[in-house]
C-alpha positions as CSV (number, residue, x, y, z in Angstrom):
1,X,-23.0,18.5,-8.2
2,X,-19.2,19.1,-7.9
3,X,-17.8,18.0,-5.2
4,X,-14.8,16.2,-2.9
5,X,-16.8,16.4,0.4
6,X,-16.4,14.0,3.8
7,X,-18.6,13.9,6.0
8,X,-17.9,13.1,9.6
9,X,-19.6,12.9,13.2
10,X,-17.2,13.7,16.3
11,X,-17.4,10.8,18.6
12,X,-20.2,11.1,21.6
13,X,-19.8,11.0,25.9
14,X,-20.9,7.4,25.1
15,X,-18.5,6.1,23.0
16,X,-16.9,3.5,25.4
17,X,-19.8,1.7,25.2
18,X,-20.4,1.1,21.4
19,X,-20.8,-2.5,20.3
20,X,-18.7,-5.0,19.6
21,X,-18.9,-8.2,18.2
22,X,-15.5,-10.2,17.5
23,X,-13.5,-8.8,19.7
24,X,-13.4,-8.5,23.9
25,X,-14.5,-5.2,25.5
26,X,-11.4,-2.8,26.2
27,X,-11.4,0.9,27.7
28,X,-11.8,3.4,25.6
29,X,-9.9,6.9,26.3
30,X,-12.4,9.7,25.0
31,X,-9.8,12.6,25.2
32,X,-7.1,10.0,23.4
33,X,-10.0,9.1,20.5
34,X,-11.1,12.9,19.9
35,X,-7.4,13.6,19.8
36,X,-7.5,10.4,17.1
37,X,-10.6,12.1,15.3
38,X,-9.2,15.8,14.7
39,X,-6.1,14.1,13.2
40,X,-8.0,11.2,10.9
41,X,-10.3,15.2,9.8
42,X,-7.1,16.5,9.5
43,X,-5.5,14.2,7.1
44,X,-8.5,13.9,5.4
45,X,-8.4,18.5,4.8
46,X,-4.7,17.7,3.8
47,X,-5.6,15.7,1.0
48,X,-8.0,18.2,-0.5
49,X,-11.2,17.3,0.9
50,X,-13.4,19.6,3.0
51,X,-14.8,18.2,6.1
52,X,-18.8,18.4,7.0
53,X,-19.3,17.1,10.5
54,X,-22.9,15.6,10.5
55,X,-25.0,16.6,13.7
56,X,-24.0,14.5,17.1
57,X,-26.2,11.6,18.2
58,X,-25.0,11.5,21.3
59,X,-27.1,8.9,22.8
60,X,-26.0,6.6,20.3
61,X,-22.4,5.4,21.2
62,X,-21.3,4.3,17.9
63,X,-22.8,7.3,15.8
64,X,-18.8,8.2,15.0
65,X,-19.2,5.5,12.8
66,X,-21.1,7.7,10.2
67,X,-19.9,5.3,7.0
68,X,-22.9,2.7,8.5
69,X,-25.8,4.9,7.9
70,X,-25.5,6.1,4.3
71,X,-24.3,4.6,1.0
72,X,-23.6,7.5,-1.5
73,X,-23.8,6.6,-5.4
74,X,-23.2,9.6,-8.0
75,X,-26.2,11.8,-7.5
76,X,-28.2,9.3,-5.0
77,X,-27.6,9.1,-1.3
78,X,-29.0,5.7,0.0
79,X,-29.8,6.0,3.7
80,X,-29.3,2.7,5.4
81,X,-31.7,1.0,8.2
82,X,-28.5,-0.6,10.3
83,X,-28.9,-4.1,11.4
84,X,-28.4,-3.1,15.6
85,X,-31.4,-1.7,16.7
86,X,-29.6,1.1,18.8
87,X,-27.8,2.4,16.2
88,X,-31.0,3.4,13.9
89,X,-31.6,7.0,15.3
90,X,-28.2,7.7,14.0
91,X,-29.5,7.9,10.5
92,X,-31.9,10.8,11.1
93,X,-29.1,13.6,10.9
94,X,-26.8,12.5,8.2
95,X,-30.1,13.0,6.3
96,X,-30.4,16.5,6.5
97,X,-27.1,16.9,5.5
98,X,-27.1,14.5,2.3
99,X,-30.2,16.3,1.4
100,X,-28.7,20.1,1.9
101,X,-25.7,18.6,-0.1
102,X,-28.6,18.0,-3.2
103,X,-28.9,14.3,-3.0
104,X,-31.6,12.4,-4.1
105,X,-32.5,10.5,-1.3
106,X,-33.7,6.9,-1.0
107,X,-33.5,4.5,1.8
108,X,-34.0,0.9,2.8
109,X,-36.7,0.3,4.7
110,X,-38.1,-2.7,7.3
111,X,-37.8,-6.1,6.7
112,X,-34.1,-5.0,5.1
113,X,-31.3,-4.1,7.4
114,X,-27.5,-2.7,6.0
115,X,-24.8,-0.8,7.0
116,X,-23.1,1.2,5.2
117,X,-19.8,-0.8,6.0
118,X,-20.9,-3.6,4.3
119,X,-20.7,-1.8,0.9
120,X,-17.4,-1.6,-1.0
121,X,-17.5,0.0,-4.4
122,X,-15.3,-0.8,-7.0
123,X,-15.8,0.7,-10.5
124,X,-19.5,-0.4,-11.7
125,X,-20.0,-3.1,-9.0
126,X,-21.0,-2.8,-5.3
127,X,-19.8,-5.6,-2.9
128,X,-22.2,-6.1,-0.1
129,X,-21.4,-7.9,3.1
130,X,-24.0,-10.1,3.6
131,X,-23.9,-10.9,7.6
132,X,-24.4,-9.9,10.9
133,X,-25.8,-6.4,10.1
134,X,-26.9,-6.6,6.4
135,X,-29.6,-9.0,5.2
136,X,-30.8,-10.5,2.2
137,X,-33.4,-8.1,2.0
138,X,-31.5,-5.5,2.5
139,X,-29.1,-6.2,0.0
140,X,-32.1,-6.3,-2.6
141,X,-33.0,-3.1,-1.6
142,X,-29.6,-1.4,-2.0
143,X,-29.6,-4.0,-5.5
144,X,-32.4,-1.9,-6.8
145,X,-31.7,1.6,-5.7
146,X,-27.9,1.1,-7.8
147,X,-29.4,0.1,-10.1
148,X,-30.8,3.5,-11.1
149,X,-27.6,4.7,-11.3
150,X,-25.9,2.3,-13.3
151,X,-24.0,0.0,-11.0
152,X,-24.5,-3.4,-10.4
153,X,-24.5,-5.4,-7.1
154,X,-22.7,-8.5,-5.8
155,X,-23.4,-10.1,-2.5
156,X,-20.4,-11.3,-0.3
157,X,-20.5,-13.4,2.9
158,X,-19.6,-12.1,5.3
159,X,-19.0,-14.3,9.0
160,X,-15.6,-13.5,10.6
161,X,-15.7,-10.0,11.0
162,X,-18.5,-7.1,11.6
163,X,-18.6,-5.6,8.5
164,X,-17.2,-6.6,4.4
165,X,-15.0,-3.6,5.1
166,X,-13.7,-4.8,8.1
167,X,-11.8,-7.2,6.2
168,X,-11.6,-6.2,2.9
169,X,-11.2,-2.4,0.6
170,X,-10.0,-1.8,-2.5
171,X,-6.5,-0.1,-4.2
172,X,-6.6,3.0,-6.9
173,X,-6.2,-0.2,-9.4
174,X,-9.4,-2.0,-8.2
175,X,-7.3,-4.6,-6.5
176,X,-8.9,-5.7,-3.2
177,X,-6.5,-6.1,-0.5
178,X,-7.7,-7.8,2.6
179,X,-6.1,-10.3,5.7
180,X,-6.9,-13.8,5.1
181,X,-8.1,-15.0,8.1
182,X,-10.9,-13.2,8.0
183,X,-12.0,-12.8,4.5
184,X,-14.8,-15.4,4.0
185,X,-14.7,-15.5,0.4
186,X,-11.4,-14.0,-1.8
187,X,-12.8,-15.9,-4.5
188,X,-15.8,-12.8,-5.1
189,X,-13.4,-10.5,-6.6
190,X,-11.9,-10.5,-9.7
191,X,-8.1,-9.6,-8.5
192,X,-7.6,-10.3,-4.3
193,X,-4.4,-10.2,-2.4
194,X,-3.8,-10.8,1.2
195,X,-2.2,-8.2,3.2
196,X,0.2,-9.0,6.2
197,X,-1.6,-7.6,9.0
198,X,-5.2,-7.2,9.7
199,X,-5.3,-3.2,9.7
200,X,-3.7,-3.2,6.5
201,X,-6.9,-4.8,4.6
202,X,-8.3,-1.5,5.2
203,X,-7.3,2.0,3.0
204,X,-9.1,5.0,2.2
205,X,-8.7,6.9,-1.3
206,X,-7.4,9.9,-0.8
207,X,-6.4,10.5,-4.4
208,X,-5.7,8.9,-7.2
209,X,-2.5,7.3,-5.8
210,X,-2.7,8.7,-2.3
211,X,-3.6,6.1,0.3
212,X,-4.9,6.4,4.2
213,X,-4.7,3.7,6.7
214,X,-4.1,3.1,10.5
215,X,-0.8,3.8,12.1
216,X,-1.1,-0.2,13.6
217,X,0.1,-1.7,10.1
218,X,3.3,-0.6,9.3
219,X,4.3,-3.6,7.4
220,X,1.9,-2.9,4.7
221,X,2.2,0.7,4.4
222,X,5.9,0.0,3.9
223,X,4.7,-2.9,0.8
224,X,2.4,-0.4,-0.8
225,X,5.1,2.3,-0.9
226,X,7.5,-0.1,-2.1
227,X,4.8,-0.2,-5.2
228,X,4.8,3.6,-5.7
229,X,1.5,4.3,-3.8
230,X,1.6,7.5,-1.2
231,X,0.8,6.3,2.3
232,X,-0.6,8.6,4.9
233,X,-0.9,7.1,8.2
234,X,-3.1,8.0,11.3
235,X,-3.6,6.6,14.8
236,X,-6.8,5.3,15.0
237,X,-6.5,3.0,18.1
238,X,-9.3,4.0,20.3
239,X,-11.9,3.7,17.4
240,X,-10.2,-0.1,16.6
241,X,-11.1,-1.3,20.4
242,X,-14.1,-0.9,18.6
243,X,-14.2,-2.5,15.6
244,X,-13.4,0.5,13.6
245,X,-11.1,1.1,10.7
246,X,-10.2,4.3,9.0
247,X,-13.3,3.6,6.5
248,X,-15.7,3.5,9.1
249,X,-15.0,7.2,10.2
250,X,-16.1,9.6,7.3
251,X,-18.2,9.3,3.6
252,X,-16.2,10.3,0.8
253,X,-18.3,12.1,-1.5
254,X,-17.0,12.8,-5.3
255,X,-18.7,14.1,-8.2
């Protein structure tokens, strides 16, 4: 398989009420977050990548989310069993499209839970938040399935924040960048450095030196510019009353 494909699920009627754990419940503007969508789909067609919106699940309010429900690993596509109950039937469609993609699929099945946000590669390792929504079991699971493809796996506590990628990702250079207060342990990664504002902790890899984040941390787009990274920005607002971060809302799949 050749490809540079991300996949993405257009937020539901329900949205305003998906979950949230660490923050307070705030009013969500569906026209403002589809707005928010077509232009994170956008940036993301900009860049090179074709988009593949995964079928709606629109009785599941947080299915826009579609990083939580599959972990994609060279040729394997590991499809997750997410720790809320109500957001399980969201895993059904991205199936069909991993598997018309040519994936070999696996999954992670009962006692394990994890979501897909709890899993930052970088290089040969996987770092899995190990928390609210991903368990021990779990983690085993996704230890063993890697396996097969040659990476290794690293459990990471994970307490302050929904998800490992809620507070931490990773540059082109493997440097994870994340905001301190709510990284649990800096001390799991070979090379950490704290950003200055909690959005920053979170980019996507566009390219190889082409960087997406939220609009909402200026300060640190402006830092990682200063060190010759490309910075696109996008307004992701509605989707970060909800705990979401410009991971959170598409898979990135190479190869």
């Amino acid at each position: 398989m050749t490809r540079r494909t991300a996949l993405i699920r257009r937020p539901g009627p329900r949205l305003a009420d998906g979950l949230v754990t660490h923050l307070e419940k705030s009013p969500i503007d569906l026209d403002l977050a589809i707005e928010q969508w077509e232009a994170y789909a956008a940036c993301l067609r900009s860049a090179g990548w074709e988009t593949l919106e995964v079928p709606p699940a629109d009785d599941c309010p947080d299915a826009v989310f579609v990083e939580d429900a599959v972990v994609v690993s060279g040729e394997m596509a590991v499809l997750t069993n997410p720790g809320a109950a109500e957001r399980k039937p969201e895993v059904a469609g991205v199936e069909a499209v991993v598997r018309d993609l040519g994936y070999r699929v696996v999954r992670i099945e009962d006692p394990g839970t994890l979501d897909g946000g709890d899993v930052l590669k970088i290089g040969d390792t996987a770092y899995v938040g190990l928390g609210g929504r991903t368990n021990g079991a779990g983690v085993q699971q996704l230890s063993a399935h890697l396996a097969t493809v040659g990476m290794k796996t690293q459990a990471v506590t994970v307490e302050r924040v929904l998800h490992l990628k809620s507070a931490v990702t990773a540059l082109p250079d493997g440097t994870v960048i994340g905001w301190d207060p709510v990284v649990d342990w800096p001390g799991a990664f070979p090379s950490y450095e704290g950003m200055p504002e909690e959005p920053g902790a979170h980019v996507v890899l566009l390219d190889d030196n082409v960087l997406l984040m939220a609009a909402s941390a200026p300060r640190t787009a402006e830092l990682l510019r200063g060190r010759g990274h490309e910075v696109v920005t996008v307004d992701i607002s509605e989707f970060e009353k909800l705990e979401g971060c410009v991971t959170c809302l598409s898979v990135r799949c190479r190869g």
